[in-house]
gemmi code that builds the backbone of each chain (N, CA, C; Angstrom):
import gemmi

chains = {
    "A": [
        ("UNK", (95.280, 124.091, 144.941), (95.911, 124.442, 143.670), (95.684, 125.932, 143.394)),
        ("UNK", (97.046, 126.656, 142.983), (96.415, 127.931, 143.039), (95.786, 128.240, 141.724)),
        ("UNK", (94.671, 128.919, 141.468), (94.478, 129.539, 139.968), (94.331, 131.137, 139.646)),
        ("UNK", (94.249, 130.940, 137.976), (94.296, 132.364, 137.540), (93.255, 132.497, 136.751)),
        ("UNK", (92.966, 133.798, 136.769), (91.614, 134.109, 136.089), (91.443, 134.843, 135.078)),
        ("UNK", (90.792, 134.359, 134.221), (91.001, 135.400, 132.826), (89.604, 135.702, 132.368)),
        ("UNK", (89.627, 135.963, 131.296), (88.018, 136.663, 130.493), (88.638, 136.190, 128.897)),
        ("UNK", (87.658, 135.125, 128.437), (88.169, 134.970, 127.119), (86.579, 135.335, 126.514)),
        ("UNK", (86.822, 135.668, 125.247), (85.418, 135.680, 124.034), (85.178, 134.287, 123.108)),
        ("UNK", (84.247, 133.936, 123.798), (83.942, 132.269, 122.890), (82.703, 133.204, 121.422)),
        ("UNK", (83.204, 132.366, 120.416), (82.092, 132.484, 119.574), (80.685, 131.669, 119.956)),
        ("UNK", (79.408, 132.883, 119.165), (78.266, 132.424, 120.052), (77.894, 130.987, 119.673)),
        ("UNK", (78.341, 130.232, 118.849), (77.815, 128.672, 118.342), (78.591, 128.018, 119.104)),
        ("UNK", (79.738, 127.889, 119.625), (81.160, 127.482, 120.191), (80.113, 127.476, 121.553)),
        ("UNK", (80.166, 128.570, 122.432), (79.588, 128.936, 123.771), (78.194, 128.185, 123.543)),
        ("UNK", (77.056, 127.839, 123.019), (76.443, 127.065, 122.857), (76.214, 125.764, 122.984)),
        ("UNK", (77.062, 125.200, 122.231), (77.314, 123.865, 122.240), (77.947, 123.761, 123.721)),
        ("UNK", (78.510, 124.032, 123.968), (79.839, 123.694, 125.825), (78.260, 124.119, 126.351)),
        ("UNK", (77.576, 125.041, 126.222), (76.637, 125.171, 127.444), (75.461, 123.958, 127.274)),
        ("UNK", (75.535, 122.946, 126.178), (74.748, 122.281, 125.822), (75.173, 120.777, 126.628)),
        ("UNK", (76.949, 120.674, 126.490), (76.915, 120.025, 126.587), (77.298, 119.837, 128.579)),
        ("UNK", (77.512, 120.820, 128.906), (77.418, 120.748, 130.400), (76.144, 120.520, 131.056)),
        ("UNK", (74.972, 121.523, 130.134), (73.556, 120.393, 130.580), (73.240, 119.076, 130.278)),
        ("UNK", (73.801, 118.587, 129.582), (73.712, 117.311, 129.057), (74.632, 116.203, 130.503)),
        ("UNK", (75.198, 117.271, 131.263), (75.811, 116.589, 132.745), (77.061, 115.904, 132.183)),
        ("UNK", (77.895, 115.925, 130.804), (79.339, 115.731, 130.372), (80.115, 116.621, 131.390)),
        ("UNK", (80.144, 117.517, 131.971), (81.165, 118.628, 132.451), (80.214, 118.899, 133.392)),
        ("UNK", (81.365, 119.354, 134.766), (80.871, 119.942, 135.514), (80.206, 120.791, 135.873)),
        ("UNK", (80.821, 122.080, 135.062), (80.373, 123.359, 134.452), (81.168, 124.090, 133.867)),
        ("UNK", (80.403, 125.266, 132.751), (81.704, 125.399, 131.934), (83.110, 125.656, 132.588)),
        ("UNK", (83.332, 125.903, 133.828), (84.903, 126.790, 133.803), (85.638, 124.804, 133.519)),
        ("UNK", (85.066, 124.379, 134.051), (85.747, 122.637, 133.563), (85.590, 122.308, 132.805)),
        ("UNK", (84.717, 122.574, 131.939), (84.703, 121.690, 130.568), (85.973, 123.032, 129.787)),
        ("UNK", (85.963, 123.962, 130.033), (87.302, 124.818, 128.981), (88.847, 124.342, 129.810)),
        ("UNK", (88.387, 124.574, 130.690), (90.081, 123.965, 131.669), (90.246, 122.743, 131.082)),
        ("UNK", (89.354, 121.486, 130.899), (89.367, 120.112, 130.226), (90.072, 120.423, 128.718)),
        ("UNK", (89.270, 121.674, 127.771), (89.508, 122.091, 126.641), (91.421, 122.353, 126.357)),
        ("UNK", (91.186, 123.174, 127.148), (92.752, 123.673, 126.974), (93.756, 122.380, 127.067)),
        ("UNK", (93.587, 121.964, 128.499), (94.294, 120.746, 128.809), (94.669, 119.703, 127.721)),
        ("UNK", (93.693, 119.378, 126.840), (93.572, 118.843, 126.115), (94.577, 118.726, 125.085)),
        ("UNK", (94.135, 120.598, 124.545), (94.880, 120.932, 123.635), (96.521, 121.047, 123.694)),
        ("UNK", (96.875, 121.164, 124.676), (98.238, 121.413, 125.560), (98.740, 120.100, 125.091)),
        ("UNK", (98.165, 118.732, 125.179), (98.869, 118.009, 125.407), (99.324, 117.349, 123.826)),
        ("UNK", (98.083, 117.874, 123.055), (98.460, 117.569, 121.879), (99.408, 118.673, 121.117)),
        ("UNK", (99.388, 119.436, 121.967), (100.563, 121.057, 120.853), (101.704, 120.619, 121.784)),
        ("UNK", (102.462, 119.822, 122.385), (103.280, 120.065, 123.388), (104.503, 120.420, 122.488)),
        ("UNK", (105.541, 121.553, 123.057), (106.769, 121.123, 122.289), (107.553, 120.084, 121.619)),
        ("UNK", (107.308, 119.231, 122.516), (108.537, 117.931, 122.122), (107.904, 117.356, 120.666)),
        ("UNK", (106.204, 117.376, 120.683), (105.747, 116.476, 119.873), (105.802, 117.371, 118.159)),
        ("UNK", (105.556, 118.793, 118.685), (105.625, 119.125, 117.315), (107.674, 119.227, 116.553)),
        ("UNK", (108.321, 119.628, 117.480), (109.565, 119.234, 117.308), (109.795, 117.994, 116.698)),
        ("UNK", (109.463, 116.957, 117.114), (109.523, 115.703, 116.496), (108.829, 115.284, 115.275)),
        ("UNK", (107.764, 116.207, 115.170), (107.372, 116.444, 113.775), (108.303, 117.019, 112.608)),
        ("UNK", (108.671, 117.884, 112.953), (109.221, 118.632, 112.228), (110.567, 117.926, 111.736)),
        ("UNK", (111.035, 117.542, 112.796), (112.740, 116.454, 112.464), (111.857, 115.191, 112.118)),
        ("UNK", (110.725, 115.209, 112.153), (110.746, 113.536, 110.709), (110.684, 114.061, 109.498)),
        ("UNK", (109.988, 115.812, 109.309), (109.376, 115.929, 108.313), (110.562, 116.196, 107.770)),
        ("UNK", (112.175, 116.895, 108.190), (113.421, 117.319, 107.920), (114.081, 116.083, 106.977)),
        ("UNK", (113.880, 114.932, 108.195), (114.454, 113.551, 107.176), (113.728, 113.209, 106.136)),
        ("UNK", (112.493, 113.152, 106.389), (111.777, 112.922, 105.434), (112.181, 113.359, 104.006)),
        ("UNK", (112.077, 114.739, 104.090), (112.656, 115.775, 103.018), (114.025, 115.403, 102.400)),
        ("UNK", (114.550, 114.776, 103.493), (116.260, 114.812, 103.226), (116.586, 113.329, 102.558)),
        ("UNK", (115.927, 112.186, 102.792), (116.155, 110.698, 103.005), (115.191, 110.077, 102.667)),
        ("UNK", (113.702, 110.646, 102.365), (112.491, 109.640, 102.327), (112.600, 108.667, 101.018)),
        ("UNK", (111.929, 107.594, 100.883), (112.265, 107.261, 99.796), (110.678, 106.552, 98.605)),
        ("UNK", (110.154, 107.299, 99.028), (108.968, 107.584, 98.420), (109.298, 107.623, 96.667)),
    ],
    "B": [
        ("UNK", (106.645, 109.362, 91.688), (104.856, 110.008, 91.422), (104.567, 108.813, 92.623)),
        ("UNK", (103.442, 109.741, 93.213), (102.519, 109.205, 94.494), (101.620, 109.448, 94.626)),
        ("UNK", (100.384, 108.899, 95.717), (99.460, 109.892, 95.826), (99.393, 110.052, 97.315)),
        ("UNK", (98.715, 111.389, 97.486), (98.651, 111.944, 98.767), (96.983, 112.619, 98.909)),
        ("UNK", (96.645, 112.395, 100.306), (95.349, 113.303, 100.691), (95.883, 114.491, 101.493)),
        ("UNK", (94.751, 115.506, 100.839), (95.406, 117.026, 101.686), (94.243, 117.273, 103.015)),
        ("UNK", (94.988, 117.968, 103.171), (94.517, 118.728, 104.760), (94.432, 120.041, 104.369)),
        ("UNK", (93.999, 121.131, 104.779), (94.391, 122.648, 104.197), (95.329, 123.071, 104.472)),
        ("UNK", (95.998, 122.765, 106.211), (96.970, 123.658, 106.367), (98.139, 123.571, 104.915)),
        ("UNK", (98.381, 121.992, 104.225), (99.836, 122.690, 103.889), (99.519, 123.462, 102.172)),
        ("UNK", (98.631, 123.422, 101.593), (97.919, 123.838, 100.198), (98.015, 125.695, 100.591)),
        ("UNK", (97.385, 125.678, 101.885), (97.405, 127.246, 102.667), (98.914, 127.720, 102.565)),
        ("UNK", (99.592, 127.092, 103.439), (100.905, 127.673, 103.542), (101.732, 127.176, 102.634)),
        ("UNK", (101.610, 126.667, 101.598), (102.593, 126.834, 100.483), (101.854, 127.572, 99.677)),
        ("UNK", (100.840, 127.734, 99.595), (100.281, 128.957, 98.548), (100.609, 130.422, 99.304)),
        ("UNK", (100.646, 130.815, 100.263), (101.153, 131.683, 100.972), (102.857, 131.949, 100.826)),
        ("UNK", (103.441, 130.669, 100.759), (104.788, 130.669, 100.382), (105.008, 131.212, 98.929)),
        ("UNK", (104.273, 130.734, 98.267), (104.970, 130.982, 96.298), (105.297, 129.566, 96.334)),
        ("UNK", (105.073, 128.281, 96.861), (105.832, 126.973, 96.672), (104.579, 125.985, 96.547)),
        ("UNK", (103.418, 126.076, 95.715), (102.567, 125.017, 95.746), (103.015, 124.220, 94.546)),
        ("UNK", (104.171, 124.527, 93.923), (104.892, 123.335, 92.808), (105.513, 122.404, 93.333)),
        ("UNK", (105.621, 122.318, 94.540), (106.755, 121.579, 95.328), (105.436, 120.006, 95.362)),
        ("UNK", (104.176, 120.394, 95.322), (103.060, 119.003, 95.301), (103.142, 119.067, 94.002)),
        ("UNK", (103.808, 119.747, 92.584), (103.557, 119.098, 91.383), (104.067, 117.862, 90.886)),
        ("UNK", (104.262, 117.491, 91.381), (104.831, 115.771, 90.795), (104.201, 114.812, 91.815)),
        ("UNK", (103.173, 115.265, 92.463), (102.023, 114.119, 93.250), (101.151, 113.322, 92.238)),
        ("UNK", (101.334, 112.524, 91.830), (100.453, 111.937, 91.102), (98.880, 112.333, 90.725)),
        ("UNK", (98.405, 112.203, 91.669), (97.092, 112.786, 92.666), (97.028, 113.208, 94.364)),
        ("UNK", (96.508, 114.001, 94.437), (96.400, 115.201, 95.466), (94.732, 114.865, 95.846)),
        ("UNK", (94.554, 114.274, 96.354), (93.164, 114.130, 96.811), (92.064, 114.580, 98.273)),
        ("UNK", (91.234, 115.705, 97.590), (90.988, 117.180, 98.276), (89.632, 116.807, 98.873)),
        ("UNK", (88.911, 116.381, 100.124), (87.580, 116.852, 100.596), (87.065, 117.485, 100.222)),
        ("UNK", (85.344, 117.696, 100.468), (84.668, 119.138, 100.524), (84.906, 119.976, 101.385)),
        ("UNK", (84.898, 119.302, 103.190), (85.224, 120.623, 103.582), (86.683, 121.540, 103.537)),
        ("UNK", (87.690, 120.782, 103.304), (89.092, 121.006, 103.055), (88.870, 122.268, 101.738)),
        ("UNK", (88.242, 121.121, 100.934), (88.197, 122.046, 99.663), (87.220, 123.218, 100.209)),
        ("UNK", (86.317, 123.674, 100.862), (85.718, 124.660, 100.778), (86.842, 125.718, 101.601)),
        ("UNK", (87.365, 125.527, 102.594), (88.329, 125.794, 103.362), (89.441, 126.552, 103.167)),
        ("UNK", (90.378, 125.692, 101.609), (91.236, 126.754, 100.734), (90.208, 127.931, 100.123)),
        ("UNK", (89.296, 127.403, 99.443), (88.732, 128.346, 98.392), (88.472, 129.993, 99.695)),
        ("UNK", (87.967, 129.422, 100.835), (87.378, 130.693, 101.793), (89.261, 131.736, 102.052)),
        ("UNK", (90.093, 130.380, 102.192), (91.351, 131.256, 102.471), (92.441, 131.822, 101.650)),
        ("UNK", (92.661, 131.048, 100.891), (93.699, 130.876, 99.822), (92.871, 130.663, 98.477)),
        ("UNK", (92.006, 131.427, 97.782), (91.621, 130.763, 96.607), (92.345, 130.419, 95.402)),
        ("UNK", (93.971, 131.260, 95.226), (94.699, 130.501, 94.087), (95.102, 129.272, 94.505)),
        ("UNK", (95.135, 128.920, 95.814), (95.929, 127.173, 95.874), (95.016, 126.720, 95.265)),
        ("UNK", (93.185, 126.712, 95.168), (92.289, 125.717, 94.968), (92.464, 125.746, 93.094)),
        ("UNK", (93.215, 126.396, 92.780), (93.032, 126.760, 91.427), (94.385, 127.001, 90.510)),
        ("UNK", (95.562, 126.227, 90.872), (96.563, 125.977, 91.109), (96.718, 125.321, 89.272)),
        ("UNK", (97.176, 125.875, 88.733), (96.646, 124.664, 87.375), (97.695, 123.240, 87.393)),
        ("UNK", (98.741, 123.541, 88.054), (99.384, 122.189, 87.775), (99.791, 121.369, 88.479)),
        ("UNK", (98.236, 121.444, 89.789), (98.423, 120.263, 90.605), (97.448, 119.222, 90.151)),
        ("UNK", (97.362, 118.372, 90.686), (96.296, 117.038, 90.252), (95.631, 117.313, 91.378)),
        ("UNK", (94.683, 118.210, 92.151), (93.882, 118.005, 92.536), (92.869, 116.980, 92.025)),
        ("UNK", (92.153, 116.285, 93.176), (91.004, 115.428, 92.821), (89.981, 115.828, 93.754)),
        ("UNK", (88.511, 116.050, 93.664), (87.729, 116.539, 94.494), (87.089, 115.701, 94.864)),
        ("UNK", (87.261, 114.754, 95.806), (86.272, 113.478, 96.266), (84.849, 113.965, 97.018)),
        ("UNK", (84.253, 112.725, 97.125), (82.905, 113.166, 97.623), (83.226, 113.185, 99.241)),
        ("UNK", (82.374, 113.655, 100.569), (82.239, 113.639, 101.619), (82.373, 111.995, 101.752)),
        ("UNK", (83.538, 111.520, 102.679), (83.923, 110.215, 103.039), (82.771, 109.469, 103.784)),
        ("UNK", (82.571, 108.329, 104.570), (81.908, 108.094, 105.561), (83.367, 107.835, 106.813)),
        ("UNK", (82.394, 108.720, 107.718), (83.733, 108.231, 109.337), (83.067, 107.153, 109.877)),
        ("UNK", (84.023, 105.991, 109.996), (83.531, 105.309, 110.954), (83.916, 105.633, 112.514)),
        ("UNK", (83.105, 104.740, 113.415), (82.977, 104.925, 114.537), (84.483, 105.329, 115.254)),
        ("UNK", (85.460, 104.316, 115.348), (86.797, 104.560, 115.326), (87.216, 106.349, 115.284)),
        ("UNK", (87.242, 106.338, 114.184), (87.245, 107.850, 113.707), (86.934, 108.903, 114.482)),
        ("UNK", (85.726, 108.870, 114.333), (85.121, 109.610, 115.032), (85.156, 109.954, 116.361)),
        ("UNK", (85.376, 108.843, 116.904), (85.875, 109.067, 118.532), (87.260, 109.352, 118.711)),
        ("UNK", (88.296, 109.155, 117.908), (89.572, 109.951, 117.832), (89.029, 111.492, 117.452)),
        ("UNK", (87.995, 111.621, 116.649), (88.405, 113.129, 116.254), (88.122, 113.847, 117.531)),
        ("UNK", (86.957, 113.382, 118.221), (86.481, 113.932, 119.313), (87.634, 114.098, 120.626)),
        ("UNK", (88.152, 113.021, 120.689), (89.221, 113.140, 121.548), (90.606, 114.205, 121.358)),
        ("UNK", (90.860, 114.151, 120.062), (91.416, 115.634, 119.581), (90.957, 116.542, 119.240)),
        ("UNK", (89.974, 116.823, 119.526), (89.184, 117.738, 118.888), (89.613, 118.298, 117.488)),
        ("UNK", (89.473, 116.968, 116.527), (89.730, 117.484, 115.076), (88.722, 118.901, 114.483)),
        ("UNK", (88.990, 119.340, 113.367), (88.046, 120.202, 112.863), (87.696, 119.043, 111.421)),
        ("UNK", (86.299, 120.175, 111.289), (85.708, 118.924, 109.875), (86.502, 118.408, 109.141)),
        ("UNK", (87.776, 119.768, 108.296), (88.459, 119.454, 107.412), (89.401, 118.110, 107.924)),
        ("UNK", (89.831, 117.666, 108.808), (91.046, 116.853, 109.343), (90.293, 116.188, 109.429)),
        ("UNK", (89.007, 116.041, 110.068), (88.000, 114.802, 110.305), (88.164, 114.289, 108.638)),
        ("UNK", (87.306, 114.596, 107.534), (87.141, 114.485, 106.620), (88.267, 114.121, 105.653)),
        ("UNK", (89.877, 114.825, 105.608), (90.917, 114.172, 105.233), (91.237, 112.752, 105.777)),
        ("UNK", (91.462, 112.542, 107.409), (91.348, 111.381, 107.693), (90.489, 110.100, 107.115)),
        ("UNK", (89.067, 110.541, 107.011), (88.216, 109.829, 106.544), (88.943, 109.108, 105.188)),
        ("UNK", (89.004, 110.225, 103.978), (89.978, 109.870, 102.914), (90.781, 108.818, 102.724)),
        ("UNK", (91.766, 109.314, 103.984), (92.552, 108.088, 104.103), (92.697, 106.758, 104.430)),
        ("UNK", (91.245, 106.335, 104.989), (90.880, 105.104, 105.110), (90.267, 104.806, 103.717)),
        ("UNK", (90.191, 105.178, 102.731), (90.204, 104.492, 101.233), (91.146, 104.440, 100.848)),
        ("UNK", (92.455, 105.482, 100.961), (93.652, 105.561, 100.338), (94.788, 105.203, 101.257)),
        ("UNK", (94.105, 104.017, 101.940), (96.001, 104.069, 103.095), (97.161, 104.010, 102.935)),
        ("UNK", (97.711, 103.334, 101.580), (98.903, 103.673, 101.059), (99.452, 104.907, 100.899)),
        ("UNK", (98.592, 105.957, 100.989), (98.553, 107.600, 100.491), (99.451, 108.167, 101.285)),
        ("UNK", (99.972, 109.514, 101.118), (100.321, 109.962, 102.251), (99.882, 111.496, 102.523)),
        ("UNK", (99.515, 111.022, 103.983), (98.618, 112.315, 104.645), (99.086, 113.580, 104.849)),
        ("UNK", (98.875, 114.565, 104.454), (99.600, 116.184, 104.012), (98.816, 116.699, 105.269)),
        ("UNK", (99.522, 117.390, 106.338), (99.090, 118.160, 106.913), (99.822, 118.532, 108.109)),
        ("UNK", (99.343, 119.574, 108.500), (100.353, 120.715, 109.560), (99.817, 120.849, 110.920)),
        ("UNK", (98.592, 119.745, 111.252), (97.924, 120.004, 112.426), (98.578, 118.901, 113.084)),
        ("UNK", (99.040, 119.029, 114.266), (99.913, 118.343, 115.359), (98.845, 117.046, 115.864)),
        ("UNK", (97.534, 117.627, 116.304), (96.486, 116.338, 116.725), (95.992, 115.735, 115.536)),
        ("UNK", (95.715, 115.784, 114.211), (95.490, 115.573, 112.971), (96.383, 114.295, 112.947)),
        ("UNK", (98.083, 115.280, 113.045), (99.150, 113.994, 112.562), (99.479, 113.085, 113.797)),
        ("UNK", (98.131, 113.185, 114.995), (98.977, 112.291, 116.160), (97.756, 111.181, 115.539)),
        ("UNK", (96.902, 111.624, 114.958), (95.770, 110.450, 114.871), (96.215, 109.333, 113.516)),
        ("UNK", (96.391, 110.386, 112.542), (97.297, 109.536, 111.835), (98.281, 108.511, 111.726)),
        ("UNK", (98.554, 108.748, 112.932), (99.936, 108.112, 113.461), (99.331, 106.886, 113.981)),
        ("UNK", (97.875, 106.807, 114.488), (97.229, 106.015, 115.690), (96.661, 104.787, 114.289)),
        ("UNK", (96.386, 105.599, 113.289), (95.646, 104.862, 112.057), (97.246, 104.169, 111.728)),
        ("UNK", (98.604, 104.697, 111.535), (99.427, 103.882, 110.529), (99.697, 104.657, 109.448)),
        ("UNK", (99.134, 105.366, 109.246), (99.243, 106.221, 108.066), (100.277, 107.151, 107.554)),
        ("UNK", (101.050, 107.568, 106.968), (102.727, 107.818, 106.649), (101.844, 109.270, 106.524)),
        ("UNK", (102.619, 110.509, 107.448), (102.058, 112.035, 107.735), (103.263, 112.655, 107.266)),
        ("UNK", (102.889, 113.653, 106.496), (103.961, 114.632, 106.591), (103.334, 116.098, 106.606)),
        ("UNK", (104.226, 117.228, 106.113), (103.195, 118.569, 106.768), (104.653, 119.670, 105.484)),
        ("UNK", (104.135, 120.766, 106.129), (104.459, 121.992, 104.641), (106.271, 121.872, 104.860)),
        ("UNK", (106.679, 121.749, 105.590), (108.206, 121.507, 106.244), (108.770, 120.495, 104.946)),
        ("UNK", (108.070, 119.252, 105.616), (108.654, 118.286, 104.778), (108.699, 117.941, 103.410)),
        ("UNK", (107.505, 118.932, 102.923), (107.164, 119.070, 101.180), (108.624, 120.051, 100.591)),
        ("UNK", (108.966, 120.843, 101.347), (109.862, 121.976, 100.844), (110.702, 121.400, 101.095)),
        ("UNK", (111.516, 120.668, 101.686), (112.828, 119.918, 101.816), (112.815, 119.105, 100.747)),
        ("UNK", (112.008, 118.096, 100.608), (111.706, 117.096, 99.862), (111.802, 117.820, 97.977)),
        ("UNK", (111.509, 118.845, 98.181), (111.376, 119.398, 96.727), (112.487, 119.611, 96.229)),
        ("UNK", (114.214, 119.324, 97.369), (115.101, 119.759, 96.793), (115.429, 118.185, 96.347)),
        ("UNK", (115.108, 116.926, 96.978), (115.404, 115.932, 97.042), (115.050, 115.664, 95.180)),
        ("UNK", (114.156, 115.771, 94.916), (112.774, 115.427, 93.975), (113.793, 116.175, 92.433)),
        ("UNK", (114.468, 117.174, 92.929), (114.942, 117.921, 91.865), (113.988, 119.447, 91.316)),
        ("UNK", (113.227, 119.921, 92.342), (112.580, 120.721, 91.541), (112.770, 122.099, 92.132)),
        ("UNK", (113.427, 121.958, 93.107), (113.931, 123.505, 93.658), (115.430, 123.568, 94.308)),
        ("UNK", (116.168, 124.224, 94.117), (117.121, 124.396, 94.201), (117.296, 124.395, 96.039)),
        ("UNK", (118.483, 123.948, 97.098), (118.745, 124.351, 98.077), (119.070, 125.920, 98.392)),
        ("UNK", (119.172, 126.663, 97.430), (119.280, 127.837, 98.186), (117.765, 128.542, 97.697)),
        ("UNK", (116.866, 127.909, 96.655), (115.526, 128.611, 96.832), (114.766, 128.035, 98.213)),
        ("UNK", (114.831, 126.681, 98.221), (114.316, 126.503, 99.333), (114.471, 127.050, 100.695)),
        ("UNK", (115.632, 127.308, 100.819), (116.561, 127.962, 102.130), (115.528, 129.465, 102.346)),
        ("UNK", (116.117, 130.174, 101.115), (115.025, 131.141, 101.150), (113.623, 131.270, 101.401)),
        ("UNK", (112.780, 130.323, 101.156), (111.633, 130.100, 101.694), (111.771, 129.671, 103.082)),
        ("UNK", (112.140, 128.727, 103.521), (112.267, 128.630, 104.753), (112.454, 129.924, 105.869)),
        ("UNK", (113.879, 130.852, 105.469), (114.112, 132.131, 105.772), (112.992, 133.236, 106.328)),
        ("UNK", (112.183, 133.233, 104.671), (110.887, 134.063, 104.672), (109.466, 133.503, 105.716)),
        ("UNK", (109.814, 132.207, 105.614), (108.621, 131.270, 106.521), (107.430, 132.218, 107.426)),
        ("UNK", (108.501, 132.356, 108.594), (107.478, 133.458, 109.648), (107.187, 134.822, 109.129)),
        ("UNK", (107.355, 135.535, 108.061), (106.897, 136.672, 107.262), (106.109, 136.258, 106.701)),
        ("UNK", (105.663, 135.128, 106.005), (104.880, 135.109, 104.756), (103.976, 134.006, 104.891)),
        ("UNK", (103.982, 133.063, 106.080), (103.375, 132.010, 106.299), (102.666, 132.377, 107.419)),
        ("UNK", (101.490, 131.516, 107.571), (100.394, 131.319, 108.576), (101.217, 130.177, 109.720)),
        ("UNK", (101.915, 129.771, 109.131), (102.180, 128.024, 109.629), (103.347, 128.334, 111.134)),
        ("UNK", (103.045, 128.089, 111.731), (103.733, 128.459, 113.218), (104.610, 127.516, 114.102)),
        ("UNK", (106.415, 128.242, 113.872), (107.239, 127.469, 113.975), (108.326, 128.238, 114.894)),
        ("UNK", (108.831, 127.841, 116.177), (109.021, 128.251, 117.257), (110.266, 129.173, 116.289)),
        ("UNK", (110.586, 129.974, 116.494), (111.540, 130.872, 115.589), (113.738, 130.365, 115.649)),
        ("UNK", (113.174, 130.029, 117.466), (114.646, 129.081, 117.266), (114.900, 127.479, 116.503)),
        ("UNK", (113.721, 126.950, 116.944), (113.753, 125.447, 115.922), (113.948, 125.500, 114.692)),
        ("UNK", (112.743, 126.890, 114.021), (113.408, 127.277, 112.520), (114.771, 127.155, 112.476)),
        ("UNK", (115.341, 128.442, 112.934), (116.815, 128.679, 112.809), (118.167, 127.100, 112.974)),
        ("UNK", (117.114, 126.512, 113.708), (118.731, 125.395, 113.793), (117.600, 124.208, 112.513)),
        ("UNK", (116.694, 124.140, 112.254), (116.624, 123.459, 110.732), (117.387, 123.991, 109.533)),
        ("UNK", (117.106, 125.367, 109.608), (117.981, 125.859, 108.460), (119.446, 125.831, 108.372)),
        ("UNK", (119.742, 125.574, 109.634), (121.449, 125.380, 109.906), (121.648, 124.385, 109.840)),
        ("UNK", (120.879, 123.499, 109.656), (121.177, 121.884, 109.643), (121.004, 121.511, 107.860)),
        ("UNK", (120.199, 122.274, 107.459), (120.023, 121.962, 105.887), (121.114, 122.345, 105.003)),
        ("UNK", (121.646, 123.621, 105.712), (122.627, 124.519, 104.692), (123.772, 123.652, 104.829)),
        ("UNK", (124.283, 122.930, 106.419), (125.061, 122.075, 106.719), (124.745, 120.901, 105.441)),
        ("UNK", (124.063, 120.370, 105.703), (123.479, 119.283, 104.860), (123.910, 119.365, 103.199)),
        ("UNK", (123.273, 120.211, 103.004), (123.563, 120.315, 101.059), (124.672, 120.902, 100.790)),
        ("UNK", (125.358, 121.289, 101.648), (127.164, 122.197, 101.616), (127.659, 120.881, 101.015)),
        ("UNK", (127.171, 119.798, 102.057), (128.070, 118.490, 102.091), (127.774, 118.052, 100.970)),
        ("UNK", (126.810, 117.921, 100.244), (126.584, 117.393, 99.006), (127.307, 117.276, 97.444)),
    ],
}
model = gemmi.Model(1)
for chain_id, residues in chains.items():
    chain = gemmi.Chain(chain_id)
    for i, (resn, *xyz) in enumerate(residues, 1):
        res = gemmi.Residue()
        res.name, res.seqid = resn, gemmi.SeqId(i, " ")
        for name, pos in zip(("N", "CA", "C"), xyz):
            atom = gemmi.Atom()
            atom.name, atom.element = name, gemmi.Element(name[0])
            atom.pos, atom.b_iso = gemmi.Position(*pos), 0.0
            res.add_atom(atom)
        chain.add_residue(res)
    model.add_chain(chain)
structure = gemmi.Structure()
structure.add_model(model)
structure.setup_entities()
């Protein structure tokens, strides 16, 4: 798999905890427990899903009957 | 009249808008601590809003359930803590703009909506006109925190103006 490499700035309580919890043997090590992180997050921000938010929140607005 | 539990994002970005009247006809608006500490750090006129029904509840208990959803989305306190809410108030409906927030919601049953659907809804309700709202919408990515792909904006607003033309 090919990868890419970056340099991000974790806050120092944030970077703490992930280094806490990779000793704790949850994660491999950090570059996997943030690749896990992101992944994560990806799947919950995906386009389609917030789109589909937005067109319920449209009907909603338009049709709800609250 | 209804009641609803908040989240910060949409109290944030309609106080950022000029549109936190659009929650004045919520019955009750029912606000966490950390939520509530959350506006006050970002937005302190939403927390102070005089003519919403805020209600300031105490810190919920999460049950187990909960909790292992938040972890799995990695909720933040405030969404942890609104959620919580809403397992006293499930009839309620859950206010908020966080995408993993409203997928958990969704997992609970719980009727979600977010700052989009308050401003549409406000023309429904009678309390803002379709072309003030339009205008807010317009201004959205200038004046809002709340982050909305700039073409999806554009074909909502073309679909609304479509919409209330017809009216």
């Amino acid at each position: 798999m090919a990868e890419f490499s970056t340099t991000v700035k974790l806050p120092v309580q944030l970077a703490k905890m992930a280094e806490e919890y990779v000793q704790e043997g949850w994660s491999i090590d950090m570059n996997s427990l943030i690749v896990e992180a992101l992944r994560r997050y990806m799947e919950t921000h995906q386009a389609q899903i917030l789109e589909r938010f937005i067109e319920e929140d449209v009907e909603w607005g338009l049709n709800g009957d609250e | 009249m209804s009641k609803a539990v908040l989240d910060a994002g949409p109290l944030i970005h309609l106080s950022e808008l000029g549109a936190l009247d659009v929650l004045g006809d919520f019955e009750v608006l029912y606000i966490p601590p950390v939520v509530w500490e959350e506006v006050i750090h970002h937005q302190p006129d939403a927390a102070i809003h005089a003519d919403l029904s805020l209600e300031r509840v105490e810190a919920p208990i999460v049950d187990s359930k909960l909790a292992t959803f938040a972890k799995m989305f990695s909720l933040d306190p405030g969404e942890l803590q609104s959620l919580a809410v809403m397992a006293d108030y499930p009839d309620a409906l859950f206010l908020t703009d966080d995408s993993a927030a409203r997928l958990v919601a969704e997992e609970f049953g719980y009727k979600v909506h977010g700052t989009l659907g308050l401003l549409v809804r406000a023309v429904r309700k009678g309390h803002r006109s379709p072309k003030e709202i339009l205008a807010v919408l317009r201004d959205l990515q200038k004046k809002s925190s709340l982050h909305i792909r700039s073409s999806l904006l554009s074909d909502v607003i073309r679909k609304l103006e479509e919409e209330w033309q017809s009216r």
